[in-house]
N, C-alpha and C positions, 0 to 999 in steps of 0.2 A: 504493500500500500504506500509506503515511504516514497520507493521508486517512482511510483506511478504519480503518484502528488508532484513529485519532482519533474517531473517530465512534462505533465500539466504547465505546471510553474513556469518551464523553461519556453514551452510553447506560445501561453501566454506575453512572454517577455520578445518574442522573435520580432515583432514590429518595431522592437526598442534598438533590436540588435541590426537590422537593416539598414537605420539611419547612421549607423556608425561604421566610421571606414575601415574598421575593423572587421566586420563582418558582413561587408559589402559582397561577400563570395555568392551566402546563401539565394541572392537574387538571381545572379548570373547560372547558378545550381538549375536551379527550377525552369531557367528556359535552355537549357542545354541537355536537360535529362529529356524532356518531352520534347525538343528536336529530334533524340538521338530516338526515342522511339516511335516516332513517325518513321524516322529510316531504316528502323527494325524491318515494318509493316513492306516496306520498297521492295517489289522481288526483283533479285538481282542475278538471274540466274539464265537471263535468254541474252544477256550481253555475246557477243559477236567476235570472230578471233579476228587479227589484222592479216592480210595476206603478203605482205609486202615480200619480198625475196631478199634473202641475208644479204647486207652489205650493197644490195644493188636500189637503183631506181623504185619508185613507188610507182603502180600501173597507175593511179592520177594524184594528183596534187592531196597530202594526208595535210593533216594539223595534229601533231600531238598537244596534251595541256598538260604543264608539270610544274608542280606546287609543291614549293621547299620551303620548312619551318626556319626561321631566323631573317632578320633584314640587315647582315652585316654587309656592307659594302664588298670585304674582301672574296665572301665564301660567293657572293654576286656575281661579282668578276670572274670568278674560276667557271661558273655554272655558262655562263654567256659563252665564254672562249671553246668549252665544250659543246655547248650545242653547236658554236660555229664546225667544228668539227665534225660531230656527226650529222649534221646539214651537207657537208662538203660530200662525204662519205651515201650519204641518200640523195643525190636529186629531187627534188619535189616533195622534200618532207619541211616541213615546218613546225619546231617546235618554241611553242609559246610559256615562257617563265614567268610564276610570279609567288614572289618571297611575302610572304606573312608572316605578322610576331607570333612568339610564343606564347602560349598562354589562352586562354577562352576566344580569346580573336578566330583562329587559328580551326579550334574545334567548332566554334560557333556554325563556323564556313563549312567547314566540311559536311556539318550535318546535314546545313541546310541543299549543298551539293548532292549530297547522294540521297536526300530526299526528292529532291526536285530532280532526278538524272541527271545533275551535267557534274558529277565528280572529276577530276580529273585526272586522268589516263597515267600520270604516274605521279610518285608521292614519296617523298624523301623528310621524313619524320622519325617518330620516337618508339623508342620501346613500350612505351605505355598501353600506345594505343593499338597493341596488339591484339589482345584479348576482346578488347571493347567494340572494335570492327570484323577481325576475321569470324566471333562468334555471332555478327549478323549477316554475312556474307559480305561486304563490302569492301573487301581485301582480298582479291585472284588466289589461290591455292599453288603453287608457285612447284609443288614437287615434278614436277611432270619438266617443266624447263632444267630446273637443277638436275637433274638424272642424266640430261643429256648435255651441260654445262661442262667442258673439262675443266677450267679454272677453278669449280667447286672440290677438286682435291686442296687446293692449291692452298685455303683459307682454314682458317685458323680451328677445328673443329670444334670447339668449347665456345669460340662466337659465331658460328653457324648456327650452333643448339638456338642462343640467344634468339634465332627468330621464327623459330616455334613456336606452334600451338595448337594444343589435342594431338601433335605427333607429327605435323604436316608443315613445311617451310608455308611460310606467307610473306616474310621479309629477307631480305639479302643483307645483310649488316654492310657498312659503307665507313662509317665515322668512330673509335672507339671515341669515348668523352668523358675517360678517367678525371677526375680532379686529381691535382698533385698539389704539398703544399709547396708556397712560393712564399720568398722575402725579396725586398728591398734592399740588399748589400748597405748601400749607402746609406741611408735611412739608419740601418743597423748600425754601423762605424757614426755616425752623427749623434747617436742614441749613448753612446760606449760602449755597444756590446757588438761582440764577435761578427763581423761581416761572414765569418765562413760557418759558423757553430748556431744551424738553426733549434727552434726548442723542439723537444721530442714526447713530453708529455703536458699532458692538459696545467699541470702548476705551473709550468716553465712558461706557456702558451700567455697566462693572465698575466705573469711576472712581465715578461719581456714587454706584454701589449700595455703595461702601465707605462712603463718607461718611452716607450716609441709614441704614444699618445702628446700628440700638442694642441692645445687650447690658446686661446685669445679670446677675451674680455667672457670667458666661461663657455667660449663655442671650440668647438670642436675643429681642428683644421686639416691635422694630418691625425687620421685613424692608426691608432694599433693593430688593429685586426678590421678587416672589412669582413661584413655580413649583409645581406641581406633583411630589412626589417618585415617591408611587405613580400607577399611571396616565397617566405624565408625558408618553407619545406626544406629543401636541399642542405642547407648549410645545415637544420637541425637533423635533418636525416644522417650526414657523416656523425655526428656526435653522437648519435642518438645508439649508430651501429658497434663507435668506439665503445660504450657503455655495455656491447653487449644486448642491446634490447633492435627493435623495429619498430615497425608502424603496424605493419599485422601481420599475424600468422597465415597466410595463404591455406596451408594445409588444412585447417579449421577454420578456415573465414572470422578469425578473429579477431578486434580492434585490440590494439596493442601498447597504444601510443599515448595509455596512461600507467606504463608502468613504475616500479620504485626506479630503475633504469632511464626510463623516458624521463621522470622526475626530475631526476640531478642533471640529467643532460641537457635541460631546459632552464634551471636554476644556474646550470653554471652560465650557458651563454647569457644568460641574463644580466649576469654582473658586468660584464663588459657593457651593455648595452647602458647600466643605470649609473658605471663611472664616467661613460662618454666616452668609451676605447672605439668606440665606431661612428660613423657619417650615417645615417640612414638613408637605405636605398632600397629599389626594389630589383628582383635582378631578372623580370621580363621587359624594362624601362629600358629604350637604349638610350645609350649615352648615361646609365647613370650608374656604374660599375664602375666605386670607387679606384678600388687598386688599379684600373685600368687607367682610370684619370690619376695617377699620379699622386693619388691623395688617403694611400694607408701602405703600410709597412708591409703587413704578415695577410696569406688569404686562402683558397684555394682557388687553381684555375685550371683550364682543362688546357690542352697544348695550344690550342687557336688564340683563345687570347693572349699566350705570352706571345706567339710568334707574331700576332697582329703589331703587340706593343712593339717589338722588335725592327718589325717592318717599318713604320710610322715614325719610329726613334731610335738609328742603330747602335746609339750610345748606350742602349736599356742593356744590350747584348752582355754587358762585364759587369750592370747593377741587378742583376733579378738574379736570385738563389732558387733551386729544386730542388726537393728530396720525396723519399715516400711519405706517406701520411705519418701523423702523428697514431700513437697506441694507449692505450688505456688498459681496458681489458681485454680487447685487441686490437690489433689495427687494422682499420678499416678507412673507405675512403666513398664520394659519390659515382659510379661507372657505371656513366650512362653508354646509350648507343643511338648513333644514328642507324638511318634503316633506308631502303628503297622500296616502294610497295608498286604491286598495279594494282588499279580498281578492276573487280569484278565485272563493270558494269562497260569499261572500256572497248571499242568494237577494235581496234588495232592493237590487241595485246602481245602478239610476236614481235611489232614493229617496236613497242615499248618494249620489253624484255629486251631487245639488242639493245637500247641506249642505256641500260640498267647494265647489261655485258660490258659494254663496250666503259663505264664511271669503274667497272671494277676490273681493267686490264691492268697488268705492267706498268703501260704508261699513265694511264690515267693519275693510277697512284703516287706513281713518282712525282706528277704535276703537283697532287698536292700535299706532300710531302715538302716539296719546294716552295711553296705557294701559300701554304695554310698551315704549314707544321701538321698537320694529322698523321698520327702513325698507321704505318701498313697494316693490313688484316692478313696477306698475303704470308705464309709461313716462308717460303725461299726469300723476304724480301728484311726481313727482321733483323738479321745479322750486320747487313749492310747498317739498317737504319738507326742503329744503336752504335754506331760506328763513325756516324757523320756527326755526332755530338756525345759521348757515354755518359758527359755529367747528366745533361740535360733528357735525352732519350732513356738512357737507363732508371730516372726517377717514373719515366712515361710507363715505363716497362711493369714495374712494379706496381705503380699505379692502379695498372690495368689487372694486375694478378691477386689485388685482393677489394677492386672493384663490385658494387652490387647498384645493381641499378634499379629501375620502377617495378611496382610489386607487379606481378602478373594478373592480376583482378580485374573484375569489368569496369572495378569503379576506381580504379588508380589516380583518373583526372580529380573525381571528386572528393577524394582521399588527401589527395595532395592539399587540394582548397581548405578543407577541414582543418588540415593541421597547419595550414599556415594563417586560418585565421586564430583558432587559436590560442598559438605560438605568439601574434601579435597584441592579443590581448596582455599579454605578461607584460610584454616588452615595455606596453605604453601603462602599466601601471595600475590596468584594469581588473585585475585578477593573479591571485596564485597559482605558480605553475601546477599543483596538484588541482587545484579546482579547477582551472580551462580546463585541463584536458580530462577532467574527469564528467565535466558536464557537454565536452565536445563527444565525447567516446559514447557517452548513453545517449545524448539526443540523435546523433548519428544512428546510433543500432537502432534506435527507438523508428527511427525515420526511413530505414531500412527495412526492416519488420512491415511497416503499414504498408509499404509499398508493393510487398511480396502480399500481404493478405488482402490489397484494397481498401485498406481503411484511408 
């Protein structure tokens, strides 16, 4: 009866929590779940194969449509010079790019795509949204290309697995997107401490981020640690893994993410955020990824953003430190994945499957390898690429090998939302980290539940 009074309670209160930017998620929730299942209802199953002839001309003028998650300028550039390429490569193919943030933007669109049929023909997105498409059909079945794909020896077998589901490829993995920790050298030596000697446990992490922390008239100017405030899943997701805990049990569909574990790894990031060790940012905001601007010491980043920083400013190339993640109870770190998908629904889906071939040859790799810093998935190409940098690639390497990335669940998008609203409740002083997430974790189940019974 307690529970159920509480839940009342809390239900009662949600009109309160709407107007607050805080928990501005649960609006965007509710029209992104009833998109997503209007495109349940879509049959997607009379889509059309492309005929086009490997590597040759198209019998008339095609159009492919291909929507890449992220609006960075550089990963832009790579994507353009490739199509120029496989343009060259097809006579009378045309394909048509268009980058969107991450974030609700992103899925909003998509839903409304493959509701409405005009999804588009390929899709270079996240692990997440694995589960959440291929188990409505809106993600091609991909096994039948791979079987006959000889480059699929070639890749990495443990992130091949990555883009499964129920047993069957649906994504071709493309991007690893380990987080590694990163310092400021300089920053560091300006600070007193050790430009070469990063901290390696969470004590050392608040020690150092006190010291690297600088204020002017009580604001904050140069972060000790950047985080993310809005949106801040990810950055509490590695801590949260450090502790030993998650966000759920998959195996048992269980919310997770008020554990004694979740607790302190909530608490701790906290205190940076209440001494002012960080800038608040969001990190699907672009342009507003502190350490990137120049404006915190310590952070994690995955290898594109260092390599961007690098590119932009090649004096950063002898100020920015790598190492593996920091350990706790163990060490862990965020590894995600990029992915390439076709739609289902796509009537040229051989024609798309080669420019998906063609982003994961040899050379493609190499481009952006040179181009984006992204490391190889390719096993023959590892050796080499750890070789062109060992400080820096070998922290990638690692990285990647105790990487865990988005849960597999249908509800990972809205999972992520949940905890990062909140995660932001703490921050801004609204709550204790045991109560947010203890009254996120029950309204959540509670909201879950009705949905499965129709109440």
């Amino acid at each position: 009866m307690l529970q159920k009074a509480k839940i009342q309670a809390l239900r009662r209160n949600k009109h309160v929590y709407a107007n607050q930017k805080t928990i501005g998620f649960r609006a965007r929730r509710a029209s992104a779940l009833s998109l997503l299942a209007a495109c349940g209802t879509t049959p997607s199953s009379t889509a059309q194969t492309g005929s086009s002839a490997s590597g040759g001309a198209a019998a008339e003028p095609v159009t492919l449509t291909f929507w890449r998650a992220g609006t960075d300028v550089e990963t832009e550039t790579y994507w353009n010079a490739m199509i120029d390429r496989f343009e060259a490569e097809h006579p009378g193919v045309t394909v048509e790019l268009s980058s969107l943030p991450w974030g609700d933007e992103i899925e909003t669109k998509l839903n409304a795509a493959y509701a409405s049929g005009t999804a588009p023909d390929i899709l270079n997105y996240s692990l997440v949204s694995i589960p959440q498409r291929a188990s409505v059909g809106q993600y091609a079945n991909l096994d039948s290309y791979v079987a006959d794909w000889e480059g699929a020896q070639d890749i990495m077998p443990a992130v091949m697995e990555t883009g499964k589901y129920d047993g069957s490829v649906y994504g071709i993995p493309i991007k690893p997107d380990a987080r590694m920790f990163v310092w400021r050298k300089d920053m560091f030596e300006a600070a007193g401490l050790d430009p070469e000697t990063p901290p390696t446990t969470w004590e050392e992490l608040k020690e150092f981020a006190d010291k690297l922390t600088i204020k002017e008239n009580g604001t904050t100017v140069q972060a000790g640690y950047n985080m993310s405030i809005a949106n801040g899943f990810q950055d509490y997701q590695i801590f949260l893994m450090q502790n030993g805990g998650d966000f759920v049990d998959a195996a048992t569909n269980t919310l997770t993410y008020n554990s004694p574990e979740a607790v302190e790894a909530l608490e701790f990031l906290n205190t940076f955020v209440q001494d002012g060790n960080v800038i608040p940012a969001d990190q699907f905001q672009s342009g507003s990824d502190v350490f990137v601007g120049g404006k915190a010491a310590m952070a994690y980043k995955n290898p594109a953003d260092i390599q961007n920083m690098i590119t932009a400013d090649p004096t950063l190339a002898d100020k920015i430190g790598v190492s593996a993640p920091l350990s706790r109870k163990q060490q862990a770190t965020f590894g995600g994945m990029g992915f390439m998908f076709l739609s289902e629904d796509s009537k040229n889906k051989d024609l798309a499957w080669e420019f998906i071939e063609m982003a994961l040859n040899n050379d493609e790799m190499k481009i952006r390898i040179d181009d984006l810093g992204i490391p190889p998935i390719r096993q023959s190409m590892v050796e080499d690429y750890v070789a062109l940098d060992p400080e820096m690639n070998q922290a990638i390497v690692d990285a990647i090998a105790v990487g865990k990335g988005a849960y597999l669940v249908i509800y990972s998008n809205e999972l992520n939302n949940q905890v990062s609203a909140a995660i932001e409740q703490v921050y801004y002083g609204k709550k204790s980290a045991q109560e947010a997430l203890d009254e996120s974790c029950l309204l959540y189940t509670s909201d879950a539940a009705d949905d499965l019974i129709g109440v």
